[in-house]
PDB file of N, CA, C and O in Angstrom:
ATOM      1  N   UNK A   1     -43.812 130.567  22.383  1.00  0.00           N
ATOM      2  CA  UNK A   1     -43.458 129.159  22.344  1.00  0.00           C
ATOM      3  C   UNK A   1     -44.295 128.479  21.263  1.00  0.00           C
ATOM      4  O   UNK A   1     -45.509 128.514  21.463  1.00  0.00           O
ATOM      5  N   UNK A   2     -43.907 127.916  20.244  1.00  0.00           N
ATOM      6  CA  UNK A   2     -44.489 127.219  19.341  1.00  0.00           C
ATOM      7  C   UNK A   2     -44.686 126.034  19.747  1.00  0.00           C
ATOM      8  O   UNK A   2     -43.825 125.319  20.260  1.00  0.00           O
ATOM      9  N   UNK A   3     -46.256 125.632  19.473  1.00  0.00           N
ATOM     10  CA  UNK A   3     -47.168 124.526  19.737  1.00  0.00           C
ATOM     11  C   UNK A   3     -46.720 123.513  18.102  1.00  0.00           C
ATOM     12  O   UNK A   3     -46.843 124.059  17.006  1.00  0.00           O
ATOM     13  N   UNK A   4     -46.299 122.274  18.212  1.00  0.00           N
ATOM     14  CA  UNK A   4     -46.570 121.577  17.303  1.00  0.00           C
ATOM     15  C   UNK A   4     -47.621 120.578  17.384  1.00  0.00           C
ATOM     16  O   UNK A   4     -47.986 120.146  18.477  1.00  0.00           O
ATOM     17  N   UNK A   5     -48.097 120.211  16.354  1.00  0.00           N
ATOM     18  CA  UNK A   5     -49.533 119.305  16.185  1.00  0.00           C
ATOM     19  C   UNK A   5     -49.190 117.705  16.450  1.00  0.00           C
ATOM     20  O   UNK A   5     -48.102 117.158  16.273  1.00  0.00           O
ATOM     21  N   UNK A   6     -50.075 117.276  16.792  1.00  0.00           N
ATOM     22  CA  UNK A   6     -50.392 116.106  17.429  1.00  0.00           C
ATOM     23  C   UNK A   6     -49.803 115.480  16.334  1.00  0.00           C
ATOM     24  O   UNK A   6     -48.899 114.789  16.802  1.00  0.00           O
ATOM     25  N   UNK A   7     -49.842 115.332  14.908  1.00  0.00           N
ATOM     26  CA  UNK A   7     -49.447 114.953  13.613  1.00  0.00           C
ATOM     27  C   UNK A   7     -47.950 114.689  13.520  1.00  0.00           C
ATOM     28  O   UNK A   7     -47.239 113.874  12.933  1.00  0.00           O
ATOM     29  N   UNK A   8     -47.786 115.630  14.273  1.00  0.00           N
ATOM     30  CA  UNK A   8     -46.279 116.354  13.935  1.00  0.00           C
ATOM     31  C   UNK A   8     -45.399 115.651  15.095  1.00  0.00           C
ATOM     32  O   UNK A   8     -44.209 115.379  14.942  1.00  0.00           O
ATOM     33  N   UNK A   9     -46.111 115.399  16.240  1.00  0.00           N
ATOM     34  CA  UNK A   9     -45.399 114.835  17.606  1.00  0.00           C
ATOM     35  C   UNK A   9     -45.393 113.299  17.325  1.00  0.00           C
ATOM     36  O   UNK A   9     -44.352 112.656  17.462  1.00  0.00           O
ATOM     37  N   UNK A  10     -46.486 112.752  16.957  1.00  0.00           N
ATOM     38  CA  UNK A  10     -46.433 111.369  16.530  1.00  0.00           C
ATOM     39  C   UNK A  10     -45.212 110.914  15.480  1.00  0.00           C
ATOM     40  O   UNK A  10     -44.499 109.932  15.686  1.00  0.00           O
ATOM     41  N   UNK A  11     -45.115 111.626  14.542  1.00  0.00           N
ATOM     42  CA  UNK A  11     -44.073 111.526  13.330  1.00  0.00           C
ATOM     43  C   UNK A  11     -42.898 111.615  14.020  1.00  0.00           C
ATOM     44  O   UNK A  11     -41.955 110.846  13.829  1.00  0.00           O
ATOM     45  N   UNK A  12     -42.900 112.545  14.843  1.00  0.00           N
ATOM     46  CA  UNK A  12     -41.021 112.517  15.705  1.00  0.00           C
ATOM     47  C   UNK A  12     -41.316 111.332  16.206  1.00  0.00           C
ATOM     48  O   UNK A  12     -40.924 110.417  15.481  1.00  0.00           O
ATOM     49  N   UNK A  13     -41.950 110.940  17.334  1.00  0.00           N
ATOM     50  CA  UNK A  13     -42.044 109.521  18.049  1.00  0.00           C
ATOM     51  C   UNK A  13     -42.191 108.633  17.478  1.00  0.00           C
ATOM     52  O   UNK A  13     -42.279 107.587  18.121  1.00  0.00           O
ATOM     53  N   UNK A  14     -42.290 108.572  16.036  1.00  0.00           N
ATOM     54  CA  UNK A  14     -42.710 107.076  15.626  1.00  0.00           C
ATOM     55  C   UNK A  14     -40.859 107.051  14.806  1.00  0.00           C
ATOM     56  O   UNK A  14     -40.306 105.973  14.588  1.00  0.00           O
ATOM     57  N   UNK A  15     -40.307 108.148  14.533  1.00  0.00           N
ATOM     58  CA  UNK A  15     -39.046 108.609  13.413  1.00  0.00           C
ATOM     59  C   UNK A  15     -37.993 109.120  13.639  1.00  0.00           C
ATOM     60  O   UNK A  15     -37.222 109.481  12.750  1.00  0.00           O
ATOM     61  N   UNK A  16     -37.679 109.296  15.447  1.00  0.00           N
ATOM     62  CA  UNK A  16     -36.309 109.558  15.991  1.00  0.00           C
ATOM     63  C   UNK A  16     -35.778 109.116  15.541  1.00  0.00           C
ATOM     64  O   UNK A  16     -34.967 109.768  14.883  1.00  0.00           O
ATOM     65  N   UNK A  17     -35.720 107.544  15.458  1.00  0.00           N
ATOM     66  CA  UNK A  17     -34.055 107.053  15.387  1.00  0.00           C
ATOM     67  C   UNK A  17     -33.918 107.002  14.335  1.00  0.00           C
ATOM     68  O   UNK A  17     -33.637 105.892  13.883  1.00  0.00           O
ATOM     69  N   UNK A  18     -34.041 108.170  13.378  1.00  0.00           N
ATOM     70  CA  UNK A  18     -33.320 108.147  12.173  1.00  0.00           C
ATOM     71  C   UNK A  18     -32.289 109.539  12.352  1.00  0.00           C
ATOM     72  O   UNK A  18     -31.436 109.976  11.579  1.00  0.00           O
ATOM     73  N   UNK A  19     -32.636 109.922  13.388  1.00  0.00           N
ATOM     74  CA  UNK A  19     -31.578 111.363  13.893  1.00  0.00           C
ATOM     75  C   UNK A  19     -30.602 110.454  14.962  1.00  0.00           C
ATOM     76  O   UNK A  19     -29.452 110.076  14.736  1.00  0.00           O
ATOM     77  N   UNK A  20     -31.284 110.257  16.000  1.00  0.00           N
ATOM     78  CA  UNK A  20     -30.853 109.850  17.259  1.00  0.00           C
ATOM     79  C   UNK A  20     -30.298 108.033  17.317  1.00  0.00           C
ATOM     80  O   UNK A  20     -30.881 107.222  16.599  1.00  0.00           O
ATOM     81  N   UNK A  21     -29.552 107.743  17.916  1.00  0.00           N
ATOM     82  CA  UNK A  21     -29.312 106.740  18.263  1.00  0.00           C
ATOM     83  C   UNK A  21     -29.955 105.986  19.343  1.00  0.00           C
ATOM     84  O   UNK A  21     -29.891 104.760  19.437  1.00  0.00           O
ATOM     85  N   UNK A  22     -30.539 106.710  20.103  1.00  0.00           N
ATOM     86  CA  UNK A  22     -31.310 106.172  21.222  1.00  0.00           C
ATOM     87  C   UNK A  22     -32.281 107.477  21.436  1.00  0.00           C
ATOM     88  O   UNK A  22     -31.960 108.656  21.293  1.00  0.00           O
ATOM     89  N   UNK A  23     -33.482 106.975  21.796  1.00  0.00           N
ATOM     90  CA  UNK A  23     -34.975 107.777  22.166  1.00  0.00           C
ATOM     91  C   UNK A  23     -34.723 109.214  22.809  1.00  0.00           C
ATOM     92  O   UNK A  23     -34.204 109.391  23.911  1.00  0.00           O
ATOM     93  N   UNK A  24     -35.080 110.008  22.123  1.00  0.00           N
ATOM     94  CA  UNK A  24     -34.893 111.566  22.901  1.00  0.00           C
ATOM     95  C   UNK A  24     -36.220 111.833  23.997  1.00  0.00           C
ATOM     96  O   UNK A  24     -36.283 112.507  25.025  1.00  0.00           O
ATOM     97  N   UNK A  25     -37.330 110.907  23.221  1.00  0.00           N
ATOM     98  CA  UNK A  25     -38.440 111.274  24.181  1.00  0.00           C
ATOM     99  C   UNK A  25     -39.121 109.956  23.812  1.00  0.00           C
ATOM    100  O   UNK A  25     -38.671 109.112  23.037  1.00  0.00           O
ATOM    101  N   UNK A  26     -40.376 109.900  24.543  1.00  0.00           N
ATOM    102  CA  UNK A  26     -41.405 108.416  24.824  1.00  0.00           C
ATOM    103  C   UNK A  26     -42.803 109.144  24.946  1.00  0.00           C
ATOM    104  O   UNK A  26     -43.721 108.469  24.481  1.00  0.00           O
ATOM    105  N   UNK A  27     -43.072 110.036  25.325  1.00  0.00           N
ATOM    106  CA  UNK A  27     -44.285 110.805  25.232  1.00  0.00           C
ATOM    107  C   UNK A  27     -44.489 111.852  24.436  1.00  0.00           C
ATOM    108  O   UNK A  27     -43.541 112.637  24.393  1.00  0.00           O
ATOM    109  N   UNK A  28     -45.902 112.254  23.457  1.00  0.00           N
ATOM    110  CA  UNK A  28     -46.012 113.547  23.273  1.00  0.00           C
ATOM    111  C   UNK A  28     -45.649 114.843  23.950  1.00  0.00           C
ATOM    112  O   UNK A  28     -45.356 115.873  23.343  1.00  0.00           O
ATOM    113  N   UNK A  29     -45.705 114.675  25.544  1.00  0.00           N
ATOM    114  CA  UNK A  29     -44.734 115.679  25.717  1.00  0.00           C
ATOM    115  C   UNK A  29     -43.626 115.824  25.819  1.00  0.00           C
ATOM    116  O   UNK A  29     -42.969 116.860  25.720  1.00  0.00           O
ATOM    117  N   UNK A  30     -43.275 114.681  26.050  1.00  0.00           N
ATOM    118  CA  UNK A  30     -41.492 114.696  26.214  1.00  0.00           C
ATOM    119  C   UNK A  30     -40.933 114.976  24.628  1.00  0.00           C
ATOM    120  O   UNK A  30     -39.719 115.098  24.469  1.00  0.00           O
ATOM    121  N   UNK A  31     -41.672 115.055  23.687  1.00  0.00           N
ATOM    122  CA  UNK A  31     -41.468 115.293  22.341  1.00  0.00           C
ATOM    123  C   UNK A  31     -41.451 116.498  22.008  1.00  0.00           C
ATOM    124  O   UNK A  31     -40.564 116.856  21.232  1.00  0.00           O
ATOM    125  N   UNK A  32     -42.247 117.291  22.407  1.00  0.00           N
ATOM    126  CA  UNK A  32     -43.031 118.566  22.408  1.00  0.00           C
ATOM    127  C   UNK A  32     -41.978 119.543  23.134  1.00  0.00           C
ATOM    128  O   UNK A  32     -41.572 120.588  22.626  1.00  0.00           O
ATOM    129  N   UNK A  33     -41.565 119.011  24.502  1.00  0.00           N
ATOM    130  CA  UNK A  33     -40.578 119.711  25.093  1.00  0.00           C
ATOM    131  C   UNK A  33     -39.019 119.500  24.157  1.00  0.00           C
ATOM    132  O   UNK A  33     -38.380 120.485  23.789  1.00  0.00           O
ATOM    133  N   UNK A  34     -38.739 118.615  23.976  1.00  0.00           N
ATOM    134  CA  UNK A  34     -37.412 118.371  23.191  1.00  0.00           C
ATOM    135  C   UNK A  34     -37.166 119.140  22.199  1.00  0.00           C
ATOM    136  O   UNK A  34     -36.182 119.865  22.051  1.00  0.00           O
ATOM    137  N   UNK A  35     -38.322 118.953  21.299  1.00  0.00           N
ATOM    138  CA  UNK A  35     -38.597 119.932  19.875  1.00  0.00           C
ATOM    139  C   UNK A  35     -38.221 121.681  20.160  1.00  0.00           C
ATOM    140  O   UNK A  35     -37.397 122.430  19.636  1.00  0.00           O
ATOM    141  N   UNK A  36     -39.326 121.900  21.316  1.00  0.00           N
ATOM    142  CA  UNK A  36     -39.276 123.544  21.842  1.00  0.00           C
ATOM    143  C   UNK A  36     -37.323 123.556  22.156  1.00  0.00           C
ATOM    144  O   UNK A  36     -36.593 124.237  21.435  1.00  0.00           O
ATOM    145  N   UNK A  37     -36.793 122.741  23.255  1.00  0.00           N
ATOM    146  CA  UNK A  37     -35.642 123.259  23.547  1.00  0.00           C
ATOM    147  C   UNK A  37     -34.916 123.421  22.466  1.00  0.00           C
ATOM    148  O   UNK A  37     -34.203 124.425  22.480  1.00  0.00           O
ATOM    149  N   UNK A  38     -34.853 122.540  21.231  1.00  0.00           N
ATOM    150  CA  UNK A  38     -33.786 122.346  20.328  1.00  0.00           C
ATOM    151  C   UNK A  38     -34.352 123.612  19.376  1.00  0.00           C
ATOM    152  O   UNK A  38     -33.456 123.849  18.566  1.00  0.00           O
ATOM    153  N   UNK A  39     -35.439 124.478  19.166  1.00  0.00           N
ATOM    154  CA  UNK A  39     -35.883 124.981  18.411  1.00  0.00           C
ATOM    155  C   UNK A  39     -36.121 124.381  16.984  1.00  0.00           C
ATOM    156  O   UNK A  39     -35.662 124.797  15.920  1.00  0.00           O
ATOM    157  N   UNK A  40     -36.834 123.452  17.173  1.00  0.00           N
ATOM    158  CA  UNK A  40     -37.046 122.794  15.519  1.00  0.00           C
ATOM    159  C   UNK A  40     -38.318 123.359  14.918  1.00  0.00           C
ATOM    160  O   UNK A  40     -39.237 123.681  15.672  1.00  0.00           O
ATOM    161  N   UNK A  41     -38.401 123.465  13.907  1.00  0.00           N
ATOM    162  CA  UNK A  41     -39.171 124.103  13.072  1.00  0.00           C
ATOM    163  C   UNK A  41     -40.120 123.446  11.920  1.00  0.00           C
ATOM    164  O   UNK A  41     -39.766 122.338  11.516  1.00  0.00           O
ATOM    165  N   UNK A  42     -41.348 124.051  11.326  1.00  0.00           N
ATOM    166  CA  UNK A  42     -42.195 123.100  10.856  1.00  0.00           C
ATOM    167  C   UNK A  42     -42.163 123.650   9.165  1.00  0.00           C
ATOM    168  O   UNK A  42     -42.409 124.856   9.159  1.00  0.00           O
ATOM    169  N   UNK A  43     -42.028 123.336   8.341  1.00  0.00           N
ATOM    170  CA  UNK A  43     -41.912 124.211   7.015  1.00  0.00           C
ATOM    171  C   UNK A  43     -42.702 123.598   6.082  1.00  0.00           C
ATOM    172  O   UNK A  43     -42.914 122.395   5.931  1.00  0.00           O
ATOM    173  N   UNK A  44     -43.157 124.619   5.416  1.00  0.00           N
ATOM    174  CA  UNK A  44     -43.987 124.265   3.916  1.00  0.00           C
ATOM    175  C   UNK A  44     -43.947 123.175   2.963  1.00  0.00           C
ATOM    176  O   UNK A  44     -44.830 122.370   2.664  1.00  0.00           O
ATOM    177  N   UNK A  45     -42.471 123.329   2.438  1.00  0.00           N
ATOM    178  CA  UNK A  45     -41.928 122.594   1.325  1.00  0.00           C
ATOM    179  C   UNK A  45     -40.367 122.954   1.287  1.00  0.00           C
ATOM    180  O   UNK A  45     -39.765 123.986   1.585  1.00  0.00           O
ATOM    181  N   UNK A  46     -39.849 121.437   0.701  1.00  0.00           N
ATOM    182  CA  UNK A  46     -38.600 121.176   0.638  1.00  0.00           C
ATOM    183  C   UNK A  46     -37.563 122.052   0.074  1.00  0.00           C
ATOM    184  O   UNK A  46     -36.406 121.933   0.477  1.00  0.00           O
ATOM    185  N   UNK A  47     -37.909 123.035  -0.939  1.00  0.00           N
ATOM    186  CA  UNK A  47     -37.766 124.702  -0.701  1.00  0.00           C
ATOM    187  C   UNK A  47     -37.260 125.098   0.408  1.00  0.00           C
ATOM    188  O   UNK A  47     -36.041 125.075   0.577  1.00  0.00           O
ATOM    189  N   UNK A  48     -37.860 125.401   1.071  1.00  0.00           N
ATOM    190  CA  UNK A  48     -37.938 125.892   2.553  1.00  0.00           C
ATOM    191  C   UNK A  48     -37.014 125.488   3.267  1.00  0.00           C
ATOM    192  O   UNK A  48     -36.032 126.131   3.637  1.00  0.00           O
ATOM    193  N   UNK A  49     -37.271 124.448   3.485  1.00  0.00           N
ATOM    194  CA  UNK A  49     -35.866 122.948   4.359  1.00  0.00           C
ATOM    195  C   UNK A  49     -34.789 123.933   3.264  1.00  0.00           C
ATOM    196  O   UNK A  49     -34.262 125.007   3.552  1.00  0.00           O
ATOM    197  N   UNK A  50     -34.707 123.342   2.251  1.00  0.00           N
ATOM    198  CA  UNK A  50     -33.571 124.157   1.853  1.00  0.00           C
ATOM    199  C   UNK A  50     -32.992 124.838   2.011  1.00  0.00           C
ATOM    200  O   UNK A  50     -31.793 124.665   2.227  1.00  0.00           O
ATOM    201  N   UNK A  51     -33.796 126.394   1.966  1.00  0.00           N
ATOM    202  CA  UNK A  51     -33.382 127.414   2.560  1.00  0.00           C
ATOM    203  C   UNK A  51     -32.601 127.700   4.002  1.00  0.00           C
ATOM    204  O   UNK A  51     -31.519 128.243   4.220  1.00  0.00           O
ATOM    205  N   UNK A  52     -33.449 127.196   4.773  1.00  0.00           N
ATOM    206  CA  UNK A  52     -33.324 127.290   6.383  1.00  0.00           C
ATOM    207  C   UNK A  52     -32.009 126.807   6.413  1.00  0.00           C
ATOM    208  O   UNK A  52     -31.069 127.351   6.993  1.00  0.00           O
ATOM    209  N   UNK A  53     -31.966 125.541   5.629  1.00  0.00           N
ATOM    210  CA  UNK A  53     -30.256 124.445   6.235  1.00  0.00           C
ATOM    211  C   UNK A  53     -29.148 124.961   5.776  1.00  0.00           C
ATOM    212  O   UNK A  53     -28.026 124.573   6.101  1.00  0.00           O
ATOM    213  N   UNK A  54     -29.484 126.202   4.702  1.00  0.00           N
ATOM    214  CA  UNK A  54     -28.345 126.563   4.283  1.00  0.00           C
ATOM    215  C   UNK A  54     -28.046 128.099   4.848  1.00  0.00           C
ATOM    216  O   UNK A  54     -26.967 128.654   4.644  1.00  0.00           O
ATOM    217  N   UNK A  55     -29.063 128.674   5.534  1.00  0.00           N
ATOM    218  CA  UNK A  55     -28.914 129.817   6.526  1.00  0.00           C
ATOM    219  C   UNK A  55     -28.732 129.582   7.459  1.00  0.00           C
ATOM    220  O   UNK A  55     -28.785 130.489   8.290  1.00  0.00           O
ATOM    221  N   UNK A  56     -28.387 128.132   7.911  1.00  0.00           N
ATOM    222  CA  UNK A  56     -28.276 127.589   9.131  1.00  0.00           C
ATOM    223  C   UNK A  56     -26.494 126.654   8.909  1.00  0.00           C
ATOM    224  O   UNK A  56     -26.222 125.588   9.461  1.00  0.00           O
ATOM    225  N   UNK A  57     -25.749 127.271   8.175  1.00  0.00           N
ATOM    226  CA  UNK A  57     -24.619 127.009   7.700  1.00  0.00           C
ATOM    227  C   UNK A  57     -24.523 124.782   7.149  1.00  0.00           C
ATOM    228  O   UNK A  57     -23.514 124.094   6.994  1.00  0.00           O
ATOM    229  N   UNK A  58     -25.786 124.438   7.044  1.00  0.00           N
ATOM    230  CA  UNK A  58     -25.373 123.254   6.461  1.00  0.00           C
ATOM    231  C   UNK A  58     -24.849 123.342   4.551  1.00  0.00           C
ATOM    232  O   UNK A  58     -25.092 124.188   3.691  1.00  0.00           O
ATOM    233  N   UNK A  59     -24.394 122.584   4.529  1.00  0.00           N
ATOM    234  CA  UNK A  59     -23.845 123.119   3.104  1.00  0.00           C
ATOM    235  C   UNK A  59     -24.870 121.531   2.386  1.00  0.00           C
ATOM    236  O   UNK A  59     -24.839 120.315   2.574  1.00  0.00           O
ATOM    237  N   UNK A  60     -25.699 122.525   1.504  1.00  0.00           N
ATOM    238  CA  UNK A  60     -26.868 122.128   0.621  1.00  0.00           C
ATOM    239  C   UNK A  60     -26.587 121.983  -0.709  1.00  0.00           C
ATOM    240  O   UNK A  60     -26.993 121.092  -1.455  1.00  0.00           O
ATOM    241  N   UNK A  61     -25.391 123.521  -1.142  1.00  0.00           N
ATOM    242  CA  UNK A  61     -24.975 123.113  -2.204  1.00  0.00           C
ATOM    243  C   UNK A  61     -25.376 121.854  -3.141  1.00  0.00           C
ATOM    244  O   UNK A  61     -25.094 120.805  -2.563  1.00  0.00           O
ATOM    245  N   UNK A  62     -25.938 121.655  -4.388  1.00  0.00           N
ATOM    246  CA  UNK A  62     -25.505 120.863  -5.313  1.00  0.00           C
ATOM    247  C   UNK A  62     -26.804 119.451  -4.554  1.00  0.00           C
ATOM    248  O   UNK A  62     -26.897 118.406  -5.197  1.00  0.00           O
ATOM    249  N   UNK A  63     -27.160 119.517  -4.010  1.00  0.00           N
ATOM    250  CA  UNK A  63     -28.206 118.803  -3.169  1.00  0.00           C
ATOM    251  C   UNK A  63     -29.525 118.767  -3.886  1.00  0.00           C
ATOM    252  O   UNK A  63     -30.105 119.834  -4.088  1.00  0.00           O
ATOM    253  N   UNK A  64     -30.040 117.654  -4.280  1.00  0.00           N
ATOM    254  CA  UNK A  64     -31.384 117.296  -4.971  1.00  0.00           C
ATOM    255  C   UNK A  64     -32.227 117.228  -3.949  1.00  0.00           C
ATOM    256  O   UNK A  64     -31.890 116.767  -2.859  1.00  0.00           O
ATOM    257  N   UNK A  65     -33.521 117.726  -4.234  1.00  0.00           N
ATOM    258  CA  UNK A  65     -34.926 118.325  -3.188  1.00  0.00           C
ATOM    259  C   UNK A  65     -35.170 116.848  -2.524  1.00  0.00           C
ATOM    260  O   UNK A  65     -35.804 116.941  -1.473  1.00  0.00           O
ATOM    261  N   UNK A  66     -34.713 115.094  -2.994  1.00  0.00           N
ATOM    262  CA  UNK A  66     -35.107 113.915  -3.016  1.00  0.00           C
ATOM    263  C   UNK A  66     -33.776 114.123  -1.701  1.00  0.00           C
ATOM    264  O   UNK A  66     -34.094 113.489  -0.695  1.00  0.00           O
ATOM    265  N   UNK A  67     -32.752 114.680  -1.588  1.00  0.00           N
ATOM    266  CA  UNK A  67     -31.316 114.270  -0.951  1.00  0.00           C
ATOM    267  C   UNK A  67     -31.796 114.643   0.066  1.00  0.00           C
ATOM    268  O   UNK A  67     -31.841 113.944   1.079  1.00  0.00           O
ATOM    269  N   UNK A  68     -32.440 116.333  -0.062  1.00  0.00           N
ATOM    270  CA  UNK A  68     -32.740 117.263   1.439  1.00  0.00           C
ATOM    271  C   UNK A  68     -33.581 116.455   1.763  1.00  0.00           C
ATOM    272  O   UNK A  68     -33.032 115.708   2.571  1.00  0.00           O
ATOM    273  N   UNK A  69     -34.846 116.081   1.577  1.00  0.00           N
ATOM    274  CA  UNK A  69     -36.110 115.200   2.018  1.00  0.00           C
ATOM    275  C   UNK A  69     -35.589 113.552   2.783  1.00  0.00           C
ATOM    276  O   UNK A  69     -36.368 112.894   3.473  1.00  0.00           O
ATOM    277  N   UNK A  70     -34.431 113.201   2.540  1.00  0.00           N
ATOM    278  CA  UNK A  70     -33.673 112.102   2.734  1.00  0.00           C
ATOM    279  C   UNK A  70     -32.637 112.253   4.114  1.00  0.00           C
ATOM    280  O   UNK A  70     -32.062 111.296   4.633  1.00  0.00           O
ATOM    281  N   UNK A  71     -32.525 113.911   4.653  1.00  0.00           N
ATOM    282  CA  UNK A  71     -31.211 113.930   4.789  1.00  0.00           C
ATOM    283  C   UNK A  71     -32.137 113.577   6.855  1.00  0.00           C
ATOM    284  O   UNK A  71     -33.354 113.667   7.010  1.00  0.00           O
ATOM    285  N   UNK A  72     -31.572 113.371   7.538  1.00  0.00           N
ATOM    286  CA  UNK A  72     -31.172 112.405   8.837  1.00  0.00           C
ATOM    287  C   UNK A  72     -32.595 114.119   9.835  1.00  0.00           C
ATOM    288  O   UNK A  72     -33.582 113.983  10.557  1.00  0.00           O
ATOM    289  N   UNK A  73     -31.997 115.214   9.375  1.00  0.00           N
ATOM    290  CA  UNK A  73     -32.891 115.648  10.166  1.00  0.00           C
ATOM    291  C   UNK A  73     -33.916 116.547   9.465  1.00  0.00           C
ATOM    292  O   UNK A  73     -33.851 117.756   9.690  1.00  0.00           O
ATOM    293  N   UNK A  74     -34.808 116.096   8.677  1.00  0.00           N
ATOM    294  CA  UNK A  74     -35.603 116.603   8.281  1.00  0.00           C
ATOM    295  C   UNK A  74     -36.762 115.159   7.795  1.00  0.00           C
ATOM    296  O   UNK A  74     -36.430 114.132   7.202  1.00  0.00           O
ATOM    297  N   UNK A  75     -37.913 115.483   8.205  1.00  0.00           N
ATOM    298  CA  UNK A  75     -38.996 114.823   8.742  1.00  0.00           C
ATOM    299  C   UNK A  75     -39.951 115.329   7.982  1.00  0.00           C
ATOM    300  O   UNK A  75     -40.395 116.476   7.948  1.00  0.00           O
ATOM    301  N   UNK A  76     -40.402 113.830   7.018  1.00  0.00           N
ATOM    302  CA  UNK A  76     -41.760 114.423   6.055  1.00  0.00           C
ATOM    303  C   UNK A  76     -42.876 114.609   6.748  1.00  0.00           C
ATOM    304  O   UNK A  76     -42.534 114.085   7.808  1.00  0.00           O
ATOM    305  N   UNK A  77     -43.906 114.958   6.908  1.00  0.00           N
ATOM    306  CA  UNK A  77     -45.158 114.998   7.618  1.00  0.00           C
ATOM    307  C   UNK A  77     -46.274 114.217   6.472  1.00  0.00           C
ATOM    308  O   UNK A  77     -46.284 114.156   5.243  1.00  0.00           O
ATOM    309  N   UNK A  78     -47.036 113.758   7.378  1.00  0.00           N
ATOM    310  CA  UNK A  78     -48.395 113.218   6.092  1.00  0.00           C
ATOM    311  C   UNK A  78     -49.195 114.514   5.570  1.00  0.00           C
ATOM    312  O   UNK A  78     -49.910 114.447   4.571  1.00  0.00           O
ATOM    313  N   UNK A  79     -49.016 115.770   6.357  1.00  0.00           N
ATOM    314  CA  UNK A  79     -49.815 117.417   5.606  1.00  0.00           C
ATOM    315  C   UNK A  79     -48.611 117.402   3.997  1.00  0.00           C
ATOM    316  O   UNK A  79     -49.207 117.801   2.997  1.00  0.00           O
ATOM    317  N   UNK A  80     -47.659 117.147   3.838  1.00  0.00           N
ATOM    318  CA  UNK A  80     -46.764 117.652   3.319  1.00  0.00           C
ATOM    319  C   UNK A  80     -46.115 118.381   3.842  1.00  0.00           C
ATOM    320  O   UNK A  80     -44.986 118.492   3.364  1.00  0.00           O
ATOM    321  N   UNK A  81     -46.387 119.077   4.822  1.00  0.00           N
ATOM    322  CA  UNK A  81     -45.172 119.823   5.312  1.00  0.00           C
ATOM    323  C   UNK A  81     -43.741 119.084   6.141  1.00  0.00           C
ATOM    324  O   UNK A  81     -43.850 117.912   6.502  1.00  0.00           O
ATOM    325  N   UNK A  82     -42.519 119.789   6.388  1.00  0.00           N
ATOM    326  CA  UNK A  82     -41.339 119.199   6.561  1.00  0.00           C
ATOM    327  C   UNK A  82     -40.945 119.460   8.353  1.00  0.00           C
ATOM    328  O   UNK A  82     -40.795 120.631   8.701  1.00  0.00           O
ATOM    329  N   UNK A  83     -40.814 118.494   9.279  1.00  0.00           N
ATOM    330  CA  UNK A  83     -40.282 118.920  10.391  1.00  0.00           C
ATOM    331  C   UNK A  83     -38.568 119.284  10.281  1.00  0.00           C
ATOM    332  O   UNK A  83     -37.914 118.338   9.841  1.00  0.00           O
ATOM    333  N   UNK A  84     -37.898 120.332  10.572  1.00  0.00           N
ATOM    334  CA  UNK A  84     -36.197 119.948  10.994  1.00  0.00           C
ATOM    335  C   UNK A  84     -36.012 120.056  12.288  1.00  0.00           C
ATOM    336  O   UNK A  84     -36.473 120.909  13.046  1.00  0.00           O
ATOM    337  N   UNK A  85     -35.128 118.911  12.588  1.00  0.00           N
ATOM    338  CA  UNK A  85     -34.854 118.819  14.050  1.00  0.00           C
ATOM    339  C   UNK A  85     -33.248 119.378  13.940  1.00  0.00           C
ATOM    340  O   UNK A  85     -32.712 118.982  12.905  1.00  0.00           O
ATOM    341  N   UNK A  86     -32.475 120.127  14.707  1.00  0.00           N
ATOM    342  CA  UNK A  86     -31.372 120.231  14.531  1.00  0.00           C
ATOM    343  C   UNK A  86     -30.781 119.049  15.931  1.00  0.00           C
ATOM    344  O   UNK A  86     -31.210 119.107  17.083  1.00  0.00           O
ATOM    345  N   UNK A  87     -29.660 117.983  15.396  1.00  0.00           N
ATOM    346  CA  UNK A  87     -29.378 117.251  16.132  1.00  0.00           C
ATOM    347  C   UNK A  87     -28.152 117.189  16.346  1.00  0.00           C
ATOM    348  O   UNK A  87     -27.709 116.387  17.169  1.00  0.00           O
TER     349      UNK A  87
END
């Protein structure tokens, strides 16, 4: 079970509703658990996001690294690294 960082739980809770229409969670854990069920993942660089969304059948195609970093489920972190939530 992958542990995400306190960093990383705050950034979903402060940045749902740019996925969600209404609150998926209200606590670090209710964040923590949401994240684990949906299997979201923590990545390096926008590279990466890249990769994943397009092995993950989103079509990235033709997509600027500014579009992926922009796009509804993928979450900058203040480390630089990228959260994706699949929603």
């Amino acid at each position: 079970m992958e542990r995400f960082s306190e960093e990383c739980l705050e950034v979903f809770l402060r940045e749902q509703s740019q996925l969600f229409d209404e609150p998926v969670a209200e606590t670090p854990e209710e964040a923590e658990a949401f994240l684990e069920d949906c299997m979201a993942v923590v990545l390096d660089s926008l590279e990466e996001v890249r990769d994943y969304l397009d092995e993950y059948g989103a079509d990235v195609d033709g997509m600027t690294l500014g579009e992926i970093e922009d796009a509804s489920e993928v979450f900058a972190l203040p480390g630089g690294q990228y959260l994706v939530v699949e929603g």
